[in-house]
N, C-alpha and C positions, 0 to 999 in steps of 0.2 A: 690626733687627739691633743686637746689642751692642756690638760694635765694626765699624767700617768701613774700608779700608786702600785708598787709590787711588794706583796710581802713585809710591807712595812711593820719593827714593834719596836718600842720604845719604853724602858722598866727606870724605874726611879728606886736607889736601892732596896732591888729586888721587885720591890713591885711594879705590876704589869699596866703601862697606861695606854698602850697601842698595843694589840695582838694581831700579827701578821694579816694586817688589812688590806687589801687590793682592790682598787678599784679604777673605773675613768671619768674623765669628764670634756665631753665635745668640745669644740669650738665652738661659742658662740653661747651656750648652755648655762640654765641657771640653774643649779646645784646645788641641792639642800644638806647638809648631812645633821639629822635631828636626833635628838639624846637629849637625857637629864641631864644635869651639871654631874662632872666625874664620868664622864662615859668616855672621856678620851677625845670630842674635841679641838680643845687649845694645842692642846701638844699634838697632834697630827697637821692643824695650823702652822704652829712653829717650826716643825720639818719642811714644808714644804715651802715656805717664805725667807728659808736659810737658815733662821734662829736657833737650831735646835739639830744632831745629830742622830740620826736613828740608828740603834742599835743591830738592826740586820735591815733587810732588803736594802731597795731603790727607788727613786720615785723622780718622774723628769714634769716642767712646770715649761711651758710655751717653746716645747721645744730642748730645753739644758737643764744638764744631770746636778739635781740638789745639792751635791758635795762637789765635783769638777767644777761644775759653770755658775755657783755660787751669788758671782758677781754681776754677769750677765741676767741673773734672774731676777735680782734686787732693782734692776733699768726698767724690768718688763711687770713688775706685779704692785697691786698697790694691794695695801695690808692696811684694816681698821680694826685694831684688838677689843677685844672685850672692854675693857676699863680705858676709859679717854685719857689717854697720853698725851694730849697736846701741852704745850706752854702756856700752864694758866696766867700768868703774868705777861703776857704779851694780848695786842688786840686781836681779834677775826683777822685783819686784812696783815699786819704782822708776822700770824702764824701761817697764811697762804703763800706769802713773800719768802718768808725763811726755807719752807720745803721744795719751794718752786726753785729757788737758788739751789737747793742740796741738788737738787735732781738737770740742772742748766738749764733750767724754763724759766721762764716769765708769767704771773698771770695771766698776762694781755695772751699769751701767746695759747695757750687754751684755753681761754673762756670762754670760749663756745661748748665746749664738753662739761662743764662746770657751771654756764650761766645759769641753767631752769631752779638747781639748790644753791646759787651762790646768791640770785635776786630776793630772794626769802628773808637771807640775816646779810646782805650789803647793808640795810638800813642802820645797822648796829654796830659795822665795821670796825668803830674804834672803843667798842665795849671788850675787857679782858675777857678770856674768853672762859676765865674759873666765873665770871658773875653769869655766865648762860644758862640758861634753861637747859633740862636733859636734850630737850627735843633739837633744841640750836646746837650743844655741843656737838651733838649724831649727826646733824648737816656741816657742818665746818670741817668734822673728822673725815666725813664722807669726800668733802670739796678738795682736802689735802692730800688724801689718799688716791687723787683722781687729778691732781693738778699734774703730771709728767706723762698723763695718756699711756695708761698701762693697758695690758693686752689680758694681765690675768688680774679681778680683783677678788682679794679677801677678806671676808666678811664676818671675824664672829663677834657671835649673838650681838646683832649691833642694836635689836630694838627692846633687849632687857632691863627693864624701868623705866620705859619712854610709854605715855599715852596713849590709849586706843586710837586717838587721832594719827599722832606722830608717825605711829606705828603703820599706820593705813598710809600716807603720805609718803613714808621711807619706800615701800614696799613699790608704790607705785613709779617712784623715782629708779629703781631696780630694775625694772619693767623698760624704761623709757632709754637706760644705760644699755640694755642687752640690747634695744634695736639698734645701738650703735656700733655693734659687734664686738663688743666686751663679754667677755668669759667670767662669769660670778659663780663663784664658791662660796655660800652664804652656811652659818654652823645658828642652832636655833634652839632651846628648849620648849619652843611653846609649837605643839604639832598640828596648832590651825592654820599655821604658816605655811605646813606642808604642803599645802594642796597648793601655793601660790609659784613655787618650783615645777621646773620642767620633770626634773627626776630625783630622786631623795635615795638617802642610804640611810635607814634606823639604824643607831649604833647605842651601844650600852657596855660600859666595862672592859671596852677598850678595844672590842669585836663588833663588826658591823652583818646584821640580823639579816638585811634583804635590802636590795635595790632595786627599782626599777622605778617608774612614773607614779604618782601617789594613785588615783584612778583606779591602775594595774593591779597596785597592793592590796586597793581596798575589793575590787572584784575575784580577785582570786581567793580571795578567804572565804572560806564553807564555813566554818559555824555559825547558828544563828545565833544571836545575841538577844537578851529581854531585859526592856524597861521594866525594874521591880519597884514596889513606893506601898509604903505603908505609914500608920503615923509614927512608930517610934522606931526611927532610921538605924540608933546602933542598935537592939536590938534583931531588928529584919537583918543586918551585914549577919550578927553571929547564927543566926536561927538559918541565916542559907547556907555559912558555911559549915554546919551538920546537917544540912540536908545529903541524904546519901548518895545521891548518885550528882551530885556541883562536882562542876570541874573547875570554873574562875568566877570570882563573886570580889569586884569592886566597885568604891564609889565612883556616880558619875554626874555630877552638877546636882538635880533634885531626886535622879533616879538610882538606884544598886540598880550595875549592869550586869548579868548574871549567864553564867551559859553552863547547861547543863552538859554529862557524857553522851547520853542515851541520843541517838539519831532519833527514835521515834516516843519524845520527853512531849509528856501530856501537861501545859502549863496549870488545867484544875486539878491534876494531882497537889502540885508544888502550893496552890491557893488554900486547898484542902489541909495540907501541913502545916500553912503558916496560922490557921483557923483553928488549930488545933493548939498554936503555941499564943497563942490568944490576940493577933495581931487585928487589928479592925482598918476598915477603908484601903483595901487591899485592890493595889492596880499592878497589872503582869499583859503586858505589851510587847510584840517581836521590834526590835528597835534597829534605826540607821547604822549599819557600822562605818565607825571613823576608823585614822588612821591610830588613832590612842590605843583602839581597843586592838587594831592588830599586833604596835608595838607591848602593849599589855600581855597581850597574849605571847609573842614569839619569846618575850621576856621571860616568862613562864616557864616557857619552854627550855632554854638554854638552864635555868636553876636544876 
């Protein structure tokens, strides 16, 4: 295993940011762990990257134990935090030179593992790297974080306020990294990403809900789910949440996604009620389930 994670929590006085979370992640594996912002995260990042002290368990990263072999782990993992920490006042090729020196490389000497995102913003090399676009800074962070050929890289939320383009392009650069047999551990709030990891962990509140392959997660879930849509959307949310026998009723893009208790829920009962609460042009649809509405749901559950 590439990384190991046992009983990990981590409290900020008193309060709980990791709650004895355990988990793996293979060799070679792209690794989602997906949560809102505050679900715990950055700081299980932190742990595992050195920064950070966990309050009980253990957890070992390519091999050596996060607090004994500290230093040895910092040679083997490349880390791109949430918020671009680079030296905005230095150039692109500056800031590849200064961490390539921190870590005894040379660009020259892996740019082959670097070239496919480094050929993108070479053109701008000697542009500071505060005047870059979101989408350049996320490639430069990427290039630094990957300049000393690490064995583990981490990833959070690295495509939060970058482009649907960028976004699509990062993702696929992710793709192109793992056939090189790098280990990514990528952290994400946005759960369409999910499906682009080999296996995910939904985490929320400092607890991780379920892991397994997104696929898996979304096949193993029995409830059905319906597309609800009428014209006056808040109304339709409060009119199902007193519908008596809803069990989860939120919004979802143009549709209330709705799921009743009852295994055997008549959806012209439910039509019938809302016709009654005077709702007009009334659509009730069994819908796709994603992986939102499972973390939706297990969320639910845990309250």
């Amino acid at each position: 295993m590439s990384i190991q994670v046992q009983n990990i929590s981590k409290s900020y006085q008193n309060n709980l940011a990791v709650d004895s979370i355990t988990f793996e992640v293979k060799e070679g594996e792209l690794f989602g762990l997906i949560g809102p912002d505050g679900a715990g995260k950055t700081t299980l990042f932190r742990i595992l990257t050195t920064l950070l002290l966990a309050n009980e368990g253990n957890a070992t990263v390519a091999g050596f134990d996060v607090v004994k072999d500290y230093k040895s782990i910092r040679k083997e993992v490349g880390y791109m935090p949430g918020k671009f920490s680079l030296y905005q006042d230095l150039t692109i090729e500056e800031n590849l030179n200064f961490f390539a020196t921190i870590f005894g490389t040379t660009l020259e000497e892996n740019y082959e593992l670097i070239k496919e995102i480094y050929v993108q913003i070479e053109p701008f090399k000697n542009r500071r790297a505060g005047k870059l676009s979101g989408g350049m800074k996320q490639k430069l962070a990427l290039c630094c974080a990957l300049i000393h050929k690490p064995k583990v890289l981490f990833l959070d939320e690295p495509t939060t306020g970058v482009d649907p383009v960028s976004r699509k392009e990062f993702w696929e650069m992710l793709k192109r990294l793992q056939q090189k047999g790098i280990t990514i551990l990528v952290s994400t709030p946005y759960m369409d990403e999910a499906a682009l990891c080999d296996r995910i962990a939904l985490i929320q509140k400092g607890s991780i809900l379920k892991i397994d392959s997104p696929q898996k997660i979304i096949d193993d879930y029995e409830k059905t789910i319906y597309d609800v849509q009428a014209k006056n959307t808040y109304q339709l949310i409060e009119d199902l949440k007193n519908y008596s026998t809803q069990y989860s009723v939120f919004a979802f893009g143009e549709y209330i996604h709705y799921i009743d208790k009852k295994t055997d829920f008549n959806p012209m009962e439910l039509e019938k009620y809302l016709q009654e609460n005077g709702h007009q042009d009334i659509v009730i649809k069994i819908s796709k389930t994603t992986i939102e509405d499972v973390f939706m749901d297990l969320t639910n559950l845990k309250q």
